[in-house]
C-alpha positions as CSV (number, residue, x, y, z in Angstrom):
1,X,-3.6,-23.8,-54.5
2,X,-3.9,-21.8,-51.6
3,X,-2.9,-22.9,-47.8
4,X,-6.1,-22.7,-46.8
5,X,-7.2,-24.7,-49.4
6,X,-4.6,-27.2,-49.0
7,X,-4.9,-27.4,-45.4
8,X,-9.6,-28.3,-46.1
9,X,-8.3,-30.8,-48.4
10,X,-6.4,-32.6,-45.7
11,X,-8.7,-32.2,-42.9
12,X,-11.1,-33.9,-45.5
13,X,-8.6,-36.8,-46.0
14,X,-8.4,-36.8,-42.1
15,X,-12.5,-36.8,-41.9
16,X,-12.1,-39.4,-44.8
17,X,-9.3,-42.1,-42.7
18,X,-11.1,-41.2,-39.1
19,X,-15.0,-42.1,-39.7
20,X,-14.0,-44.7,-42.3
21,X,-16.1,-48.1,-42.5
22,X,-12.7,-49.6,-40.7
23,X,-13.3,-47.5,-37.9
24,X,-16.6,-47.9,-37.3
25,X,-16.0,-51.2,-37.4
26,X,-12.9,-51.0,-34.8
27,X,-15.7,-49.5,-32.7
28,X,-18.1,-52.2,-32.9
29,X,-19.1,-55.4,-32.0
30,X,-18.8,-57.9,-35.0
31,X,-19.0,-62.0,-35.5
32,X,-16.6,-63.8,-36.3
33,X,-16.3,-67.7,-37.1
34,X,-13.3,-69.7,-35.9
35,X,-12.1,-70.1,-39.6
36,X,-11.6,-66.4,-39.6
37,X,-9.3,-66.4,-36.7
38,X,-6.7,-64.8,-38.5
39,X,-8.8,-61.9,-39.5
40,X,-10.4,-61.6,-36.0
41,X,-6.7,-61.1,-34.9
42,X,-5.5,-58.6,-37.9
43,X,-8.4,-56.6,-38.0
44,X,-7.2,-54.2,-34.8
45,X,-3.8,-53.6,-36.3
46,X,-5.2,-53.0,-39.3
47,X,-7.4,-50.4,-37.4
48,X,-4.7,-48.8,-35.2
49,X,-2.7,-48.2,-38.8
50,X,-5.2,-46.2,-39.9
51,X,-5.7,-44.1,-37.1
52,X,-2.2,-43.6,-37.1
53,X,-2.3,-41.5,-40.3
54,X,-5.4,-39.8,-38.7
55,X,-2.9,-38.7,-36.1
56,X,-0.8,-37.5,-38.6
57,X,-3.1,-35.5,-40.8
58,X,-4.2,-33.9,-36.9
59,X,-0.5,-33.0,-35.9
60,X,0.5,-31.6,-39.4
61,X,-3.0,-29.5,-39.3
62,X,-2.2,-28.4,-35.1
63,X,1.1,-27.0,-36.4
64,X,-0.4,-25.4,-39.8
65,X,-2.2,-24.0,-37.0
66,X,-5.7,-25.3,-38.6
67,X,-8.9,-25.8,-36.5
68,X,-9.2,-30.0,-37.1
69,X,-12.6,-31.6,-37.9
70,X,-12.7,-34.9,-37.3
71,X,-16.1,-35.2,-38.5
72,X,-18.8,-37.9,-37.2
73,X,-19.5,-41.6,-38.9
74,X,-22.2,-41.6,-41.6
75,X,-25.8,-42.3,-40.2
76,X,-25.7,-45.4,-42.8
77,X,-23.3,-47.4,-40.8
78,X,-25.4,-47.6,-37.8
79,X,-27.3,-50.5,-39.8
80,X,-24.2,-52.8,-39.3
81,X,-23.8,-54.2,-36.1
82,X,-23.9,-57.5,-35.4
83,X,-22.7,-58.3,-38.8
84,X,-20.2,-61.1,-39.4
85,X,-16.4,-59.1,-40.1
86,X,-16.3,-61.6,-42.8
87,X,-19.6,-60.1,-44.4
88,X,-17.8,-56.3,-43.6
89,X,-14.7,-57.0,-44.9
90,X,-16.3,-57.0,-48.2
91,X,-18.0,-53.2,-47.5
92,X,-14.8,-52.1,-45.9
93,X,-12.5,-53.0,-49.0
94,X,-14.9,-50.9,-51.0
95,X,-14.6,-47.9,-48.4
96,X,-11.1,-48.5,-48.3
97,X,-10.8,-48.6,-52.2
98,X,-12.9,-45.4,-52.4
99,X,-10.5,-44.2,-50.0
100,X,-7.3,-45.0,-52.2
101,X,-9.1,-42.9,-55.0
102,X,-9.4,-39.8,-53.4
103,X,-5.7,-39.7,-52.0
104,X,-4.9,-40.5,-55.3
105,X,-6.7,-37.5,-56.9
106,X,-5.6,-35.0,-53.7
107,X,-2.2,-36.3,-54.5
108,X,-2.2,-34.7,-57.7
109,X,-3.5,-31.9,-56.3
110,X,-1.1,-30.7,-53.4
111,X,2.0,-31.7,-55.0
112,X,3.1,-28.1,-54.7
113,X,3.9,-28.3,-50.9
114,X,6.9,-30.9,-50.3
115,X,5.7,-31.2,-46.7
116,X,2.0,-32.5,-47.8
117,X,2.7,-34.0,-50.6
118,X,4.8,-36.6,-48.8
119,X,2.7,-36.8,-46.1
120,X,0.1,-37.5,-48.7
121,X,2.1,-40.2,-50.4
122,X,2.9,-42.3,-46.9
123,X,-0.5,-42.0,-46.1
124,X,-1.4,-43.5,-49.7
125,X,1.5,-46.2,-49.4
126,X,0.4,-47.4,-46.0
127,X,-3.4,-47.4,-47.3
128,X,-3.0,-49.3,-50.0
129,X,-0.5,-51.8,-48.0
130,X,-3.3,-52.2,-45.3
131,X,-5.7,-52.5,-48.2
132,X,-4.3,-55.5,-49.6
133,X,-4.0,-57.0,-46.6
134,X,-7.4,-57.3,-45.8
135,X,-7.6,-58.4,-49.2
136,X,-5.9,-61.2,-48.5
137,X,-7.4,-62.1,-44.9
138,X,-10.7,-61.3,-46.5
139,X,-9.9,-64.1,-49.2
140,X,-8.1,-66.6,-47.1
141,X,-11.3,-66.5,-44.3
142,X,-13.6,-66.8,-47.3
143,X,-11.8,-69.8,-48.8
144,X,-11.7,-71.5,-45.6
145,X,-14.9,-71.1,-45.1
146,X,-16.0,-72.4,-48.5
């Protein structure tokens, strides 16, 4: 695979992490109940993680030399405000797992380039981690609330 190549398939992954359904919701203006305290709390760190990698995927694209696209949020999302983030959780585990899939597959494909493919595999380490986390608050809010 090509540089140029390599380097559109992680500005995609960048698009991908930066106007994910976690952002947009880190943007916005959600309910929350007081049994899901603990997710009301989490949910910015789990945000900030994520734009962490973003920042990563920009400054290894900067010195590649690579004109970054950060992309803008799909049109869809703008039906979910005001929305509980118990209710969003849900969608964003979905995005999120959707998410894991493709840096699983672009894994595969750039393991030719030691620098991106470990770049890639934090990234997918880190995902998956803040993935099962919001599984969990997801679950725990959910069970209180049942």
């Amino acid at each position: 695979m090509s540089l140029v190549q390599q380097n559109a398939k992680l500005n995609q992954i960048l698009i991908e992490l930066g106007r994910s359904l976690l952002q947009y919701v880190g943007h916005c203006s959600s309910w929350s109940s007081r049994t899901q305290a603990t997710l009301e709390q989490e949910f910015p760190k789990l945000v900030a993680i994520q734009q962490g990698h973003v920042a990563q995927l920009s400054t290894l694209l900067t010195e590649r030399r690579w004109p970054v696209d950060f992309g803008g949020f799909p049109a869809t999302y703008t039906d979910l405000h005001f929305l509980s983030l118990s209710y969003l959780s849900k969608l964003i585990l979905k995005n999120q797992q959707a998410i894991i899939a493709h840096l699983e597959q672009v894994q595969h494909e750039l393991v030719e380039d030691l620098e991106v493919a470990t770049l890639v595999e934090e990234v997918l380490s880190s995902e998956r981690q803040l993935t099962a986390r919001l599984q969990e608050l997801t679950s725990a809010g959910s069970g209180a609330a049942a």
